[in-house]
C-alpha positions, -999 to +999 in steps of 0.1 A: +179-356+154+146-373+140+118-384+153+131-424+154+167-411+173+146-391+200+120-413+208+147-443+210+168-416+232+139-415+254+124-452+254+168-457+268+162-429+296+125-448+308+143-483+306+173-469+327+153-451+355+127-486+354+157-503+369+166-475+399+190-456+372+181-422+378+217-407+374+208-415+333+178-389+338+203-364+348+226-369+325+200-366+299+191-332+308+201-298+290+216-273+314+185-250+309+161-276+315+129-271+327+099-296+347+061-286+346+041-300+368+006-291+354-024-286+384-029-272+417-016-305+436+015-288+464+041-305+439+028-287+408+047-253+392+073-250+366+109-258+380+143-247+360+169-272+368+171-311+379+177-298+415+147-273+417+127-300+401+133-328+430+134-304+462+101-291+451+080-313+430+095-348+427+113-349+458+086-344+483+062-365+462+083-395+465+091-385+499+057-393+506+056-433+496+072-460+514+073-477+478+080-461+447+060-469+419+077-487+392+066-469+357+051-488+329+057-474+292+024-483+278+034-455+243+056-439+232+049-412+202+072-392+183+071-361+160+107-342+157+114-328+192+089-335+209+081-372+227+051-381+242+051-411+268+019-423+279+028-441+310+012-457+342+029-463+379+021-499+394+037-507+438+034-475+444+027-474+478+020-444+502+033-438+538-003-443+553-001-476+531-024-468+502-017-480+467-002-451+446-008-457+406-008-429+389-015-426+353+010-400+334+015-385+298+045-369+299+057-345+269+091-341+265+110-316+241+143-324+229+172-306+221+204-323+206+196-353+219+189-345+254+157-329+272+152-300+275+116-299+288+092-316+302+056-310+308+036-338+330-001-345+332-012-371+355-041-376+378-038-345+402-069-352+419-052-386+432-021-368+439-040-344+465-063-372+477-031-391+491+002-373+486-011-345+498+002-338+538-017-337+564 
């Protein structure tokens, strides 16, 4: 696929989850996939799988807000496989009632149209400082 097809297949799979669609994310996935988390925050680690992926890292950190954060595309960049989304939360709201906005750049390898990989930076220290139990 080219760099235009992937990033489009990508900007689709952002708009979809933006609107509470998370069953597109899924079904976007390779059956091999794989989620880094990079840091020392208790969600980060490299999961294989969609299921490892939210009963370890994404699970537990949205387990942790009373609002989920709504995420902004603020770029998208694209160069064969790979897609880079720079992207920023905004209502995210923690269980002790703090406001949650993280900042992301997410990479994401492709593979026939679906992804395959994923590699997420984001503010770690802000995850520990408030998602971080007690």
């Amino acid at each position: 696929m080219t760099s235009k097809e992937n990033k489009e297949i990508v900007r689709h799979i952002y708009e979809e989850v933006s609107k509470g669609n998370h069953q597109a994310f899924i079904d976007a996935v390779t059956e091999d996939f794989t989620f880094t988390l990079i840091g020392t925050t208790p969600f980060s680690g490299t999961f294989k799988g969609v299921q490892e992926m939210f009963e370890k890292s994404m699970g537990p950190v949205m387990s942790a807000l009373e609002t989920q954060p709504r995420l902004v595309v603020d770029r998208i960049i694209a160069d064969g496989d790979y897609v880079v989304v720079i992207d920023h939360g905004e209502g995210g709201v923690t269980k002790k009632g703090e406001n949650y906005n993280n900042t992301y750049c997410n990479v994401i390898r492709l593979q026939d149209g679906k992804i395959a990989e994923i590699t997420e930076y984001c503010d770690t220290a802000l995850v520990n400082l408030l998602l971080h139990k007690d």
